[in-house]
Structure formats: C-alpha cells, structure tokens
C-alpha positions as CSV (number, residue, x, y, z in Angstrom):
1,X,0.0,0.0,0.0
2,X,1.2,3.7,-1.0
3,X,1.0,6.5,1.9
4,X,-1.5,8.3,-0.5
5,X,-3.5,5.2,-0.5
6,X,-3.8,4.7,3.0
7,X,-4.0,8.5,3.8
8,X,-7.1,8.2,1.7
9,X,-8.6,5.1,3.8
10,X,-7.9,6.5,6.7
11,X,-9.6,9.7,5.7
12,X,-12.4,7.8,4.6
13,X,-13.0,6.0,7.3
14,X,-12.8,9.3,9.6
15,X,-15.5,10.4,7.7
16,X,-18.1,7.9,7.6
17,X,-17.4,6.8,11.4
18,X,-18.9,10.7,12.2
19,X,-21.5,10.7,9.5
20,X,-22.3,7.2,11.5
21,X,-22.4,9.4,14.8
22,X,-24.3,11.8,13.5
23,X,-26.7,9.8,12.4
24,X,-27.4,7.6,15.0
25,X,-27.2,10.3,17.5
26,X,-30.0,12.3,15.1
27,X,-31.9,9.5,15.5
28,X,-31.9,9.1,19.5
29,X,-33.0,12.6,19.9
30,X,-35.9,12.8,17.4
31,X,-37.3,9.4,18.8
32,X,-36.8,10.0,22.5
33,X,-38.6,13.9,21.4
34,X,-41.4,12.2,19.9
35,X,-42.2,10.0,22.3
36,X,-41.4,12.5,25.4
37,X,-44.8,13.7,25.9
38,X,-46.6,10.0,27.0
39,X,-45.6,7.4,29.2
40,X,-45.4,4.2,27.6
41,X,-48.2,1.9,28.1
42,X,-46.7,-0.4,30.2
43,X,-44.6,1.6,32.5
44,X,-47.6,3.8,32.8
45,X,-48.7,2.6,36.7
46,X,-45.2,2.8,37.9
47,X,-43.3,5.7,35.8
48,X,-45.1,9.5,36.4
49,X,-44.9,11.9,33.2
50,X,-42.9,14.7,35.1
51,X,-40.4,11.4,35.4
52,X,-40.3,10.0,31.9
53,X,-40.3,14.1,30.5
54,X,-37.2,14.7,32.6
55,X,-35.7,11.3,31.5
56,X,-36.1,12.5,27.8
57,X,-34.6,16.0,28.4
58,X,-31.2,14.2,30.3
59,X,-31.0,11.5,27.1
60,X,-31.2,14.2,24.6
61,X,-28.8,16.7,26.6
62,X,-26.2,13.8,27.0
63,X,-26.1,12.6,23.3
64,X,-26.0,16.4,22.5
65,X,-22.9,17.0,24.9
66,X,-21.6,13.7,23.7
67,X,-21.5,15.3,20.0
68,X,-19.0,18.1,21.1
69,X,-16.7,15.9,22.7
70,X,-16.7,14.0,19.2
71,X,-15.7,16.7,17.2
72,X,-13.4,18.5,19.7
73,X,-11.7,14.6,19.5
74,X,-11.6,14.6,16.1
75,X,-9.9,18.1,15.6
76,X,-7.1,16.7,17.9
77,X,-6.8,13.6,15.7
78,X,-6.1,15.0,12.5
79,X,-4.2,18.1,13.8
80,X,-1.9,15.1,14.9
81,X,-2.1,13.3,12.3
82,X,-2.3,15.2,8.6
83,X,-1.8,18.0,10.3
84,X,1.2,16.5,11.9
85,X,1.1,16.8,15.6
86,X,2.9,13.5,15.8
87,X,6.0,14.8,13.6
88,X,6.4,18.1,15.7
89,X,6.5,16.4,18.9
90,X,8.7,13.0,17.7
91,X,11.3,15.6,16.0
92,X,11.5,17.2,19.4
93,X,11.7,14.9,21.6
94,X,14.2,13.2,19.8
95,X,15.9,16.5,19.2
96,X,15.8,16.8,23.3
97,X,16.9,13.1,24.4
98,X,18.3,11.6,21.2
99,X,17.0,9.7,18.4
100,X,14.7,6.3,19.9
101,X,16.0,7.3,23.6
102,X,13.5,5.7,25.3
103,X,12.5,8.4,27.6
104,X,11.6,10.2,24.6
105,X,9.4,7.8,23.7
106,X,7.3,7.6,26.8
107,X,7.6,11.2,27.0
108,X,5.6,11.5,23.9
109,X,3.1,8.5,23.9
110,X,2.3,10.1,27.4
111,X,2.1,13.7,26.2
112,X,-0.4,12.3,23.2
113,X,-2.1,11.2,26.2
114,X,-2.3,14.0,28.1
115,X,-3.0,16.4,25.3
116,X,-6.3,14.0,24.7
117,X,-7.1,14.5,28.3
118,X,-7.2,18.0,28.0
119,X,-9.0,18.0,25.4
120,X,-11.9,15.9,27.4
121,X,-11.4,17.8,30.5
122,X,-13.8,20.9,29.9
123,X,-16.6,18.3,28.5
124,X,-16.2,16.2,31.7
125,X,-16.8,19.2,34.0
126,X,-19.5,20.3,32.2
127,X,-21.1,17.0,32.3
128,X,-20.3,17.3,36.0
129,X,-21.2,20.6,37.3
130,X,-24.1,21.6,34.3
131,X,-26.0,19.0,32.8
132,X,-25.8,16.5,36.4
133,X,-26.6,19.4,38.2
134,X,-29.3,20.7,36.0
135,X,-31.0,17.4,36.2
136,X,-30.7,17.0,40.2
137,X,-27.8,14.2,39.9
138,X,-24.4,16.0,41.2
139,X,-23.3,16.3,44.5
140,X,-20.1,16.5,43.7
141,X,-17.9,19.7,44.8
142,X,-15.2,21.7,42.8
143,X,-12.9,20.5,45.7
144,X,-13.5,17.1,45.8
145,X,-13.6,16.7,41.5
146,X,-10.2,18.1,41.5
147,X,-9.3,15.9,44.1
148,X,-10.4,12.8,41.7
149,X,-8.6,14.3,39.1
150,X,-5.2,14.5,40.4
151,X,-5.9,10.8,42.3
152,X,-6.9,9.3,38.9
153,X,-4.2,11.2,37.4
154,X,-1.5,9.7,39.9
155,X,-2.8,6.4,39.6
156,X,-2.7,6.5,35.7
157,X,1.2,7.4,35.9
158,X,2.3,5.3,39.0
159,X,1.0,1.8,36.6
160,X,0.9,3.5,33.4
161,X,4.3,4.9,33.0
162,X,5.9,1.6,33.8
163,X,4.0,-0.7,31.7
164,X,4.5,1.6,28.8
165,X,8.4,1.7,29.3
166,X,8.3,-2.4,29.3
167,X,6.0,-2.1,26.4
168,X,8.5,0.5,24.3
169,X,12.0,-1.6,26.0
170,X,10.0,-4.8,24.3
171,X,9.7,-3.3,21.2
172,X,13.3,-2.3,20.5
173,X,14.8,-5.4,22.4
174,X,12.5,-8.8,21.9
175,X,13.0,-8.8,18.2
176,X,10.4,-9.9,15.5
177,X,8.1,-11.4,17.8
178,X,8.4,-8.4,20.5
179,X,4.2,-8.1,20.2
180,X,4.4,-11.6,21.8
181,X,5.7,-10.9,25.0
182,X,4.2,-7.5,25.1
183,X,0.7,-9.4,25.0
184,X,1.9,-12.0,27.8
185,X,2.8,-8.4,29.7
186,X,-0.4,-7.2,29.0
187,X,-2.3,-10.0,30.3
188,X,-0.1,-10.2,33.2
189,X,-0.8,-6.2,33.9
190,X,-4.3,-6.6,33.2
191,X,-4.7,-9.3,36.0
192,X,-2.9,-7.3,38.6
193,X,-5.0,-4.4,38.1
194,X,-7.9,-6.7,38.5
195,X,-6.7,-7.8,42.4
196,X,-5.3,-4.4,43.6
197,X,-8.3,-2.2,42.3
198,X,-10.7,-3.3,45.2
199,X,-8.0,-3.0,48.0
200,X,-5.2,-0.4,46.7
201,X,-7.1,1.6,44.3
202,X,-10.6,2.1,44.6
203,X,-9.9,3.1,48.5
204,X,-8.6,6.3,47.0
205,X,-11.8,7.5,45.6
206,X,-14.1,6.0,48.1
207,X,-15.4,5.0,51.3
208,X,-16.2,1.1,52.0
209,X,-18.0,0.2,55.0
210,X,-19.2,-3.6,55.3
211,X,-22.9,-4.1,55.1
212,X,-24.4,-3.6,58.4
213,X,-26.7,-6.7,59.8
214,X,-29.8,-6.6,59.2
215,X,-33.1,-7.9,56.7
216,X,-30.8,-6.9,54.0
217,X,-27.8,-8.5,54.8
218,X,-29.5,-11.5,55.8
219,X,-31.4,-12.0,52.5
220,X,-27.9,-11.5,50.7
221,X,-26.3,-13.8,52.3
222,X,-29.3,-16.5,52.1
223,X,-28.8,-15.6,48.3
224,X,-24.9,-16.5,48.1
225,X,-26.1,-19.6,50.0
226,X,-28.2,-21.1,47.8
227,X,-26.7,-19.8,44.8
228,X,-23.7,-21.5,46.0
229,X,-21.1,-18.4,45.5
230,X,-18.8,-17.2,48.1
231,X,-17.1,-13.5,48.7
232,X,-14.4,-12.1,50.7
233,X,-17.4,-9.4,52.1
234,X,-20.3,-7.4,51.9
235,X,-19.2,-3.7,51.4
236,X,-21.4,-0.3,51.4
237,X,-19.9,2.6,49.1
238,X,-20.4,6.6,48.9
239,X,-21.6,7.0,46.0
240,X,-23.8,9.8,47.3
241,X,-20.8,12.0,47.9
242,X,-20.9,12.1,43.8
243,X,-23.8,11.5,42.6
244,X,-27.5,10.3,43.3
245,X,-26.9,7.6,40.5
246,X,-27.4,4.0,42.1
247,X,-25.6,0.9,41.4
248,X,-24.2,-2.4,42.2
249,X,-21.2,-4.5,41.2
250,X,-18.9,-7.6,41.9
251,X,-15.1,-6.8,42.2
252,X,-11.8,-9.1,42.6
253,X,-10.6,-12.1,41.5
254,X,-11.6,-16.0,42.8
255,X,-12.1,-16.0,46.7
256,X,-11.1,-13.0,47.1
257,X,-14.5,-11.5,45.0
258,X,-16.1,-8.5,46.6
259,X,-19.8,-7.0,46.3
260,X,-20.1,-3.2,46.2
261,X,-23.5,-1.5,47.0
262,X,-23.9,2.1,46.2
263,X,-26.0,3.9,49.7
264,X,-27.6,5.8,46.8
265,X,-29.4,2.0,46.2
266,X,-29.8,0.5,49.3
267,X,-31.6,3.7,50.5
268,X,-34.4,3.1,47.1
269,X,-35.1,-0.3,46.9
270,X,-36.4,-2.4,49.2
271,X,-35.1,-5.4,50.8
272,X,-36.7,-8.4,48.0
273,X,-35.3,-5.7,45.2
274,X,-31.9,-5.4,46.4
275,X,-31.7,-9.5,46.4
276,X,-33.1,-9.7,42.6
277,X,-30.3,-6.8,41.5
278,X,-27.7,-8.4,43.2
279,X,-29.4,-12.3,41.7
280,X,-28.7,-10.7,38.6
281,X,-25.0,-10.0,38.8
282,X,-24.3,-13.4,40.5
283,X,-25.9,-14.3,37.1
284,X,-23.3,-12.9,34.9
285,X,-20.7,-15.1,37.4
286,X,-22.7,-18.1,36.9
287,X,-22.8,-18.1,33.4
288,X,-19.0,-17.0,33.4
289,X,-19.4,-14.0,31.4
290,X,-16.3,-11.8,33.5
291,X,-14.3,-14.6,32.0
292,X,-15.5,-14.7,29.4
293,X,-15.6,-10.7,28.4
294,X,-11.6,-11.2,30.0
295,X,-10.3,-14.0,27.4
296,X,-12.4,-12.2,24.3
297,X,-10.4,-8.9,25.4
298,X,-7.0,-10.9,25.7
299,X,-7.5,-13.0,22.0
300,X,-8.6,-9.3,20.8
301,X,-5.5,-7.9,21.9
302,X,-3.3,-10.7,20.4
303,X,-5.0,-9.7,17.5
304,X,-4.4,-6.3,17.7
305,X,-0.6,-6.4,18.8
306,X,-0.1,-8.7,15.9
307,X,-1.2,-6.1,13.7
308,X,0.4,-3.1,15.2
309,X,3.7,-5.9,14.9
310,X,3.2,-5.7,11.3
311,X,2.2,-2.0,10.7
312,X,5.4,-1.0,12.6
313,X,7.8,-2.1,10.0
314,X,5.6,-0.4,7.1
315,X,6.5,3.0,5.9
316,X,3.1,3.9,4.4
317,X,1.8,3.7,7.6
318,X,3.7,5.9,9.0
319,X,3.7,8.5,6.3
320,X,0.0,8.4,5.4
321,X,-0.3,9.6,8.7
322,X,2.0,12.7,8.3
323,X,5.3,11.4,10.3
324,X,8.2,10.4,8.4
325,X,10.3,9.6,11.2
326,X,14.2,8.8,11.2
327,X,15.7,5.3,13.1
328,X,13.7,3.7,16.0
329,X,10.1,4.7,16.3
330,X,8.4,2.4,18.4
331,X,6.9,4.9,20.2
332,X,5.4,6.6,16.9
333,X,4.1,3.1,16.0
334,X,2.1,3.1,19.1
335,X,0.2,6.3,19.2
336,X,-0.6,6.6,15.7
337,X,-1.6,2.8,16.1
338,X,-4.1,3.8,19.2
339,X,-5.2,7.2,18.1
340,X,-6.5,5.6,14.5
341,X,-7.5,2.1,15.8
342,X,-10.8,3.2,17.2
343,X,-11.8,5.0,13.8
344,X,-11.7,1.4,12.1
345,X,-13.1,-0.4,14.5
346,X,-16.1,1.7,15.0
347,X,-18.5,-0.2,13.1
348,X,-17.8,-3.1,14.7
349,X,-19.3,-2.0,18.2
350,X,-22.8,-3.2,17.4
351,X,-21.4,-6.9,17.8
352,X,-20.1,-6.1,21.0
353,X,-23.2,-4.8,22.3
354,X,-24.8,-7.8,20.9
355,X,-22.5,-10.0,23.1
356,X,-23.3,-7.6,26.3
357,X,-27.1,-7.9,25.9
358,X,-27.6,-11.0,25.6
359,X,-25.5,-11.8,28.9
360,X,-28.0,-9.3,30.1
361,X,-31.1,-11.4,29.4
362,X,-29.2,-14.5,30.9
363,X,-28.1,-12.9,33.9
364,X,-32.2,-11.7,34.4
365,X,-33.0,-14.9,33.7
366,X,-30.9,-16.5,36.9
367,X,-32.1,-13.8,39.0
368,X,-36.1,-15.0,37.9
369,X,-35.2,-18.6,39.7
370,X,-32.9,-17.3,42.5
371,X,-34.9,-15.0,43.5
372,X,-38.2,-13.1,42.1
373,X,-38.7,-11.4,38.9
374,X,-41.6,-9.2,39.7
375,X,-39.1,-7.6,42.6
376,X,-36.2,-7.2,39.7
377,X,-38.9,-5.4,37.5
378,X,-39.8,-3.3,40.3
379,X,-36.1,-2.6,41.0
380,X,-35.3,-2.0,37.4
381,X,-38.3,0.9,36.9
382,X,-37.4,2.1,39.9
383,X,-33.2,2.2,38.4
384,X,-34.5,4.2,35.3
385,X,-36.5,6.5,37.1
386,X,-33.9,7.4,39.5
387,X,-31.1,7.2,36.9
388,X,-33.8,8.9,34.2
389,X,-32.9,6.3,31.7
390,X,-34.8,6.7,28.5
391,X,-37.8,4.0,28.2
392,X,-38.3,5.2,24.7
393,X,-34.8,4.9,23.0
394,X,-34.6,4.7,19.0
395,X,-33.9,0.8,18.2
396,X,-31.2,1.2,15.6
397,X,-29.2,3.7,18.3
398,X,-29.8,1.5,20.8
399,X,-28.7,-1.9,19.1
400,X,-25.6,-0.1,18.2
401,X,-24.3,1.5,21.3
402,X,-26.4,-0.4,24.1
403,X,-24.7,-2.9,26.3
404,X,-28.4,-3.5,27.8
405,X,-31.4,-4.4,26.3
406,X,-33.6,-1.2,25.7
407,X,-36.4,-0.8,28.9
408,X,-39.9,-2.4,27.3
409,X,-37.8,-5.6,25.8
410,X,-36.3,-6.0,29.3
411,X,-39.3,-5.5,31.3
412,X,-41.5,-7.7,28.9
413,X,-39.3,-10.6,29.2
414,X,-39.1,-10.6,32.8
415,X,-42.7,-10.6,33.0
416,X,-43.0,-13.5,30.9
417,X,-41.0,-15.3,32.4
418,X,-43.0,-18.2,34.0
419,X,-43.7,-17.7,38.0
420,X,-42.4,-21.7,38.5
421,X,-38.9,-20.0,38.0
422,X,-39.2,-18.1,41.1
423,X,-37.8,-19.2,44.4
424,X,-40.5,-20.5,46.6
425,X,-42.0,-18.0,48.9
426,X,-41.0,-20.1,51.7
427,X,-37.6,-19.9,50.7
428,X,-37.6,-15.8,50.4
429,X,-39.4,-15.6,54.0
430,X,-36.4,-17.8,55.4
431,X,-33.8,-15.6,54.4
C-alpha cells in the first residue's frame, strides 16, 4: 500500500465513522422527542410523566454534549495526524533526548495522552457541574472533582508509565516477535490491576464500610447460599458523595471477590429488590461471562498487537499519517496505532453490544429462579427513574451503542417469564 493510499482510507474511514455518529445520535434525539410527551403503556402505573419528561430532556442533553466531545476529538486527531502533531512532537523529543531514547518515547506517547485528556477535561466538567446538576444528579464539589482528578491522574502514571516503558524496551529489544511478549505483559498487567483495584485503588476515591446486619444482609447472604457463591465481604460505598446515581457490582478475583452496594441504592429499593439486583450480577458469574468478556479482550488484543507488529515495519503507515520519522520509532508506531484504531473499529461496536445484551437477558433470567422477577422489575423501573434512563430509546441507536437491552424488551421478558422460575415464597421468608 502507498502512503497516499492509506491516507485516503484513513480519511475515509474518519469520515463515515462521524457521518455514522451523526446519524445515530440524530436519530436518539428525534425518537426519544417524539415519544417525550406520554408514558409508555406499560410503564404507565409505575413511571409518572414529570419522570419519563425529565428522563427525555437528560438523554437528549447527553447525546448532545456527547456530539462536542466528538468533534473537539476529532480536531485533535487530524491536527496530529495530517496536520502533523505526531511529527512536531517526535522531531523534538528526539531533538531533546536523542534519536529512539527511550524516555523520549514515553515522553511522547504520554504527552499524546495528556493532550487527549485535555482535550476531554472541559466536557467532563460540564457533564459534571451543568447538565448533572441541571438534572438533580451532582453532588459533587469543585474540591472534591479536582481531588479525583489528580488521584486518577497519579494512579494512571504510578501503573501506566511503567507498563508503557516495558512495552517500548519490548519493542526495541525482543525482536520480530516483540508483540508476543508484550501481549503476555499485558495480560499479566491486566490481572494485577484486576486484584489491587478493590483494595489499593478504589480506596482512594471512596469510602467502604461492610454491610451492616440486618433484613438486608440476611437476604444476601441467604442468596450466596443457595446460589452456591462465596465472597471475601459485603461492602457499602459513597456514591452519594458524587452523585444520586445508584448501582451495584462484583469486584476481585476468585475468593477474594467482593460485592459493592452504592448507599444511593440501598436507600431506594427495598429489601426483595436489592436481592433480585444483586441475583442478577451473581448471574453474569454463573454463566462465566467476567471470564468470558476477560479472554475475548486478551485473544482481541493478540490480535491487535499482531497487527500493530506488522504496521510498525511499514512506511506507508507511517507517512499516510504525516510522520516520516528517522531510526527507531516504536513509540510513533504506538500512538498513531491507538489514536487511528478506534476509527476502524467503529463499526464493529454493534457486535459487541450484541454479546453484552444477551448476557443481560441471561443474567435476568438466573435472578427469575434465584430470587423473584416481579421484585427485579420493580427494581429496574425504579433504576431508570432514579437514573432517568430513557424508556423510549430509538432501536437502531440503541442496538448499536447499548450494552443492555432497551427498557420495554427488558421488562417484557421478565414478565414473561413463567412464575415456576421463582424461588418459593417459603424460601424468600427464610432468608
């Protein structure tokens, strides 16, 4: 392939992946519009108007804001690439620390970083402290947002900085077959992250207190009982100092798992709805989806690092992206590899949200026979009103971006679920 030729493709690509965005996002906001002004039918007993109104004014402003941070991402992406961004920094660097010194490397993979984080920085504190608060949803401070931001930003160096040297000293010293090991690394990194988040990092942002005794507990550990799952503990997080946004997840590796309650839920849904949320995230566990999402991500990375292998040693890709860099450029091969990966991979996010729905439906359907599916409906109208999730989202948007099924499909298949699937009553009044 010539530069010119892959300039084009590239360009190409650019420009139906926003056309694609523009569409879809077009779409979401004249069907949730259309349908803001009536309840559907069979959320009508449970969902008020003022509720399903204000849910359609947050979709609409998100996908809106969303838009912006699209664009202001796709300025910085061609003003690095044909505008040659990438060039200017590399000649530098190098200029700075020699030609392939390897600080100069990192020092410019992590300044392509940090340039994209600026970038995203104004759009995430207007998300914060506008549209949240506008809706009733932030209780965030200015104080406490920067605080997250230099935390995160701390984190992200302390483990990223290292595994990105390893990653560059791989490429210059491990040969042909350098993307090998750097995958092994990868999967290695990946797994550590996975056991220090819920004790090392997580900590940092937020406040864990184990689940206090009581009708709740109880019933969740009857449920781990029966289900036959076991946990290291039972933890409670502030979520409220953030955001009124409710939520519940499963953290950690083998014994050592963890489940996370946000207050912000425990203080909406009842006892019996708490146990059919949480039924439905043991769900994912018993049908192995973690693992299974984890060795999908590590054969897609394989993938990927084999590619990024080959595209290194290419000069077209390298100048059909505007660098024409001189001796080792590892480190050019990696951003321009991640800043134009996501551009021809874009059309492909439909079949991952495919993948995630479906798991969503089987994960509901455990929670029906663990524990009740009448109290997950209730839990789930209950998680869209609070969260003022759209019930009326446009079906091609949806299937596209969506890693859950849209509201009505969600809710109709619970209900028709057959009642025989539910836990006895005796069983529930035990717990």
């Amino acid at each position: 392939m010539t530069p010119i030729a892959f300039s084009l493709l590239f360009a190409c690509a650019l420009v139906l992946s926003l056309a694609v965005r523009f569409w879809l996002a077009s779409r979401q906001v004249r069907c949730v519009a259309a349908h803001r002004d009536r309840v559907p039918v069979e959320f009508a007993d449970r969902v008020t108007l003022a509720a399903h109104q204000r849910a359609a004014d947050y979709t609409i402003a998100r996908v809106r804001l969303g838009l912006v941070g699209v664009l202001l991402e796709t300025v910085l992406l061609v003003g690095f690439t044909f505008f040659g961004g990438v060039q200017w920094m590399h000649e530098a660097l190098s200029a700075m620390f020699g030609e392939g010194a390897l600080m100069g490397q990192v020092l410019l993979v992590a300044g392509v970083a940090l340039a994209g984080a600026a970038v995203e920085l104004p759009i995430t504190w207007y998300r914060q402290f506008r549209l949240e608060e506008r809706f009733g949803f932030n209780r965030m401070t200015p104080r406490l947002w920067v605080a997250d931001l230099v935390k995160g930003t701390l984190v992200s160096i302390a483990l990223g900085v290292p595994l990105l040297a390893a990653v560059l000293w791989l490429m210059h010293q491990a040969g042909a077959r350098w993307w090998v090991w750097t995958w092994l690394l990868w999967m290695g990194f990946n797994l550590f992250v996975l056991v220090l988040y819920p004790t090392v990092i997580a900590p940092l942002f937020n406040r864990f207190e184990p689940l206090a005794a009581g009708p709740i507990r109880d019933r969740v550990e009857a449920l781990l009982h029966r289900s036959g799952f076991t946990v290291r503990g039972l933890y409670v997080m502030d979520g409220s100092r953030r955001s009124s946004h409710g939520n519940a997840y499963f953290t950690g590796l083998g014994r050592a798992k963890r489940i996370v309650f946000f207050d912000t839920l425990l203080s909406r849904l009842t006892g019996e709805e708490v146990e059919a949320v949480l039924a439905h995230e043991l769900g994912h566990f018993k049908h192995r989806h973690i693992l299974k999402r984890v060795l999908v991500s590590f054969v897609l990375s394989l993938g990927g690092l084999a590619l990024l292998g080959h595209l290194a040693t290419q000069p077209w890709f390298y100048q059909g992206l505007g660098v024409t860099p001189a001796g080792d450029a590892h480190g050019v091969a990696l951003v321009l590899f991640f800043l134009v990966l996501p551009v021809f991979t874009f059309l492909l996010q439909p079949i991952a949200s495919l993948a995630s729905r479906r798991h969503e439906f089987e994960a509901d359907a455990f929670a029906a026979r663990q524990a009740s599916a009448s109290d997950l409906v209730s839990a789930l109208v209950k998680l869209y009103e609070d969260n003022a999730s759209t019930l009326t989202p446009d079906p091609v948007h949806s299937a596209f971006y969506d890693s859950h099924p849209p509201a009505a499909q969600r809710i109709g298949r619970l209900r028709g679920l057959s009642a025989a699937s539910a836990v006895p009553a005796a069983s529930v009044q035990t717990a």
